[in-house]
N, C-alpha and C positions, 0 to 999 in steps of 0.2 A: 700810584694815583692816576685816574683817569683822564685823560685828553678830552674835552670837550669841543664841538665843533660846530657853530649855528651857520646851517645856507641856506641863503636867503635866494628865493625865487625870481625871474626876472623883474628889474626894476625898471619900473615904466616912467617916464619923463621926470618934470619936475614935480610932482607927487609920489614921486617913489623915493625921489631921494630926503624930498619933506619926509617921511615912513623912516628913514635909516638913519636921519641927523636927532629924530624928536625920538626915537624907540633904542637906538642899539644902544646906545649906554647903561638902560636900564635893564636892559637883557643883557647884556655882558653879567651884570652884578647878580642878575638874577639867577642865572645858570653857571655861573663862573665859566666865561668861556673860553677856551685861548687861541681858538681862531676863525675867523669870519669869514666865509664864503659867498661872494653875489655875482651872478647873472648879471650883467652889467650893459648887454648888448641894444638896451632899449631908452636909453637917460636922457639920450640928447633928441628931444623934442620927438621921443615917442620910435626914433630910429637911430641905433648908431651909439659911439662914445666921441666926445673929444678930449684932447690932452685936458683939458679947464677943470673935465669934470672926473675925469681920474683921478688927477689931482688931489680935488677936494674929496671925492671918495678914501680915497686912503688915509686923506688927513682925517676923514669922519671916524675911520677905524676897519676901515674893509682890508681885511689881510691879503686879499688872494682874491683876483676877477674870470670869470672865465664871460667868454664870446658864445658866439650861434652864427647863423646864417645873414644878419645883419654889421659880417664884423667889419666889413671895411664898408660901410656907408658913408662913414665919413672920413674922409681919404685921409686928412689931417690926423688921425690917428695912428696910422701907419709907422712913423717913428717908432710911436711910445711902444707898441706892440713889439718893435723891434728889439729896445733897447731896457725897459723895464721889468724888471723882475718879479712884479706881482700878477701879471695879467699875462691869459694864454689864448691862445688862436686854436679854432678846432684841428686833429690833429692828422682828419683824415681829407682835410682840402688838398690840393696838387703839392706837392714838394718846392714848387718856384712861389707860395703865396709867403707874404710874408708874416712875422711872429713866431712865438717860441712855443713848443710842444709840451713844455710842462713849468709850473716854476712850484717853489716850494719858501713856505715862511716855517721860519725857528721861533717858537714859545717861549716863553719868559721862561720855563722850568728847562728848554735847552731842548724841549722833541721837536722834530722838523714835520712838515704836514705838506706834502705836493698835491696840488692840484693838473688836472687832465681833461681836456674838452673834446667831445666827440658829436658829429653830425649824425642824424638818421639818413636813412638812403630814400622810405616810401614817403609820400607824399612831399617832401623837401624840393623847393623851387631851383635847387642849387646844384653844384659838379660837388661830388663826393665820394671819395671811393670806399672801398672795404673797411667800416669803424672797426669790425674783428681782425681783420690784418693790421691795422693800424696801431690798436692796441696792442696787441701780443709785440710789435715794433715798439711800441715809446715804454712799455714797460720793463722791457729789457735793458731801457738806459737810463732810468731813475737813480741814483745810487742807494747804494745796498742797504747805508746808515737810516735811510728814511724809511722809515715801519706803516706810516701812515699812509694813504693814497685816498682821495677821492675823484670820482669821474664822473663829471658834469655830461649825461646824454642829451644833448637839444636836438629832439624828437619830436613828430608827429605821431606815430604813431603808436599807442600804448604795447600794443603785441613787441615789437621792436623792443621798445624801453625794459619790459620784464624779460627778453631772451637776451639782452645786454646783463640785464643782474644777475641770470644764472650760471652767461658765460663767467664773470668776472666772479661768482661768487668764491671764496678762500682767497682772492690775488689781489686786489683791493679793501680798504677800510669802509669805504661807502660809494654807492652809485646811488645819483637821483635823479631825474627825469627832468627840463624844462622845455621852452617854447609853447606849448597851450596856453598858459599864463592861467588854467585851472587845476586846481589843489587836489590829491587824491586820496581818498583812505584805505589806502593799502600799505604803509608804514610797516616793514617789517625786517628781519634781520634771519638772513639767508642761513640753511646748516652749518655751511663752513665759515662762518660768521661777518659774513658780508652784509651794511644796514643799504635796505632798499625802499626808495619811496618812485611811483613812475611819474611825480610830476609836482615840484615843490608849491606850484602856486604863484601868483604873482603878487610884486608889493607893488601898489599902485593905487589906482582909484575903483572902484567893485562899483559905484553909481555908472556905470557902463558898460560898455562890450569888449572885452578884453583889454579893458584902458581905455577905449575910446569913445569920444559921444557917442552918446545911441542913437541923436537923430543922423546923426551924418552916415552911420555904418545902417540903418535901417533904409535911408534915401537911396543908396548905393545898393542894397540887397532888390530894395522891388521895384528899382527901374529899372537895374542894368545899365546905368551908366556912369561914369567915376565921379567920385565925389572927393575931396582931402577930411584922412579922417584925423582929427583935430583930436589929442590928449583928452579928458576929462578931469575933473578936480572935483570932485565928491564922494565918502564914503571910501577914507586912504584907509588901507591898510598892509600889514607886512606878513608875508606868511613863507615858509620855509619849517627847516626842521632843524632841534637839537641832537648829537650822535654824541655818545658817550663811547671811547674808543682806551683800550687798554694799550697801555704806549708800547708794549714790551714787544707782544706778537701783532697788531695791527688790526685785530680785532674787534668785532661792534659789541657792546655789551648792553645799547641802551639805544633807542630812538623814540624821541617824540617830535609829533607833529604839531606845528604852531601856527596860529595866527592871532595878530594882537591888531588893535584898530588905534588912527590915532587921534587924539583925546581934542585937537582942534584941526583945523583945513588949511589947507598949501596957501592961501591965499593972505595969513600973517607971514608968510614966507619969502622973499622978495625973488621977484624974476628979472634972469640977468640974461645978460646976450648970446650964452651958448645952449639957453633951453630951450 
């Protein structure tokens, strides 16, 4: 029987995670899924995670987190990176940062599913080195029992994102694309049956610019001078994709592309002190 696997696109503040408390239960049932992947690197107040809200992600049902270029924004995170085993640090930052290079959740039927985060090199504000050496590195120390792989690219760059899914294609179960925080239709599953999408999309608020108010990101573009770009709350939705994956050989037999809207606004939703 097939492994199902829904990931979820970067989650932006506290409307991404109103998108993930109000939607994935229903998408659990709806796809039988057995395990949850999120982009997680943007929850706390539009930058960063904290322990609060890890926390409560996992308790929502998020199996497996992966980071980007905002992972250690908020320092206080740094522990949990350290020490918890749902959430991974990209895996091509310097060897002295801290977090663990892959972790992996077991399904109620007993298949294991590791997750893998990896940086782009162009257009990225950040030190990063070789995500193709990096990878041929961490993949070599997954254990052997785990059939499954997914690799979170947080990229700029689509050319990058698609020469990621070709390298990995047959050596992983899926590669998808984040950081844009826009959706792409290119959903498809490589020869050697690697599922590839370059950019899951963002769950968050779409009444904006990438999550953020539009007058504040628009004040900021045509004067040239900085402005704080403040969350948005309108027009939440969750988008990511389902992979249907054959437990035996690790293979994709199934990708669809999702977005679902949610049915009232983050503002029934109570705002606490770490968003």
């Amino acid at each position: 029987m097939a492994i199902s696997l829904l990931c979820i696109g970067d989650v932006v503040g506290r409307p991404g995670k109103f998108a993930i408390a109000q939607l994935l239960p229903k998408l659990i049932s709806e796809f039988a899924i057995d395990c949850v992947i999120a982009n997680v690197e943007n929850v706390a107040g539009g930058s960063g995670l904290t322990p609060t809200l890890h926390e409560k992600l996992s308790r929502i049902g998020v199996h497996l987190m992966t980071m980007g270029d905002h992972v250690y924004r908020r320092r206080e995170i740094i522990p949990v990176l350290e020490s918890a085993d749902n959430i991974v640090k990209p895996i091509n930052l310097p060897e002295e940062a801290p977090g663990k290079y892959f972790a992996i959740h077991q399904t109620a039927s007993g298949t294991k599913v590791a997750v893998v985060s990896v940086l782009g090199q162009q257009y990225m504000n950040v030190r990063a080195d070789s995500p193709f050496t990096a990878l041929n590195g961490v993949l070599r120390i997954i254990p052997p029992d785990v059939k499954i792989v997914a690799v979170d690219v947080h990229a700029e760059a689509t050319s990058e994102k698609v020469a990621m899914g070709w390298f990995l294609d047959g050596r992983v179960s899926c590669v998808f694309g984040s950081h844009t925080h826009v959706q792409t239709a290119d959903e498809r599953i490589f020869p050697q049956g690697t599922a590839y999408i370059t950019d899951l999309g963002m769950t968050g608020p779409y009444d904006s610019i990438l999550g953020r108010k539009k007058e504040r990101v628009l004040l900021a573009m045509r004067t040239a001078t900085p402005h704080p770009f403040e969350v948005a709350d309108g027009d939440i939705a969750l988008c990511g994709i389902v992979v249907q994956i054959d437990p035996e050989t690790g293979r994709a037999i199934h990708i669809e592309r999702l977005r679902r809207e949610c049915p009232s606004t983050s503002e029934s939703f109570p705002r606490e002190n770490d968003e």
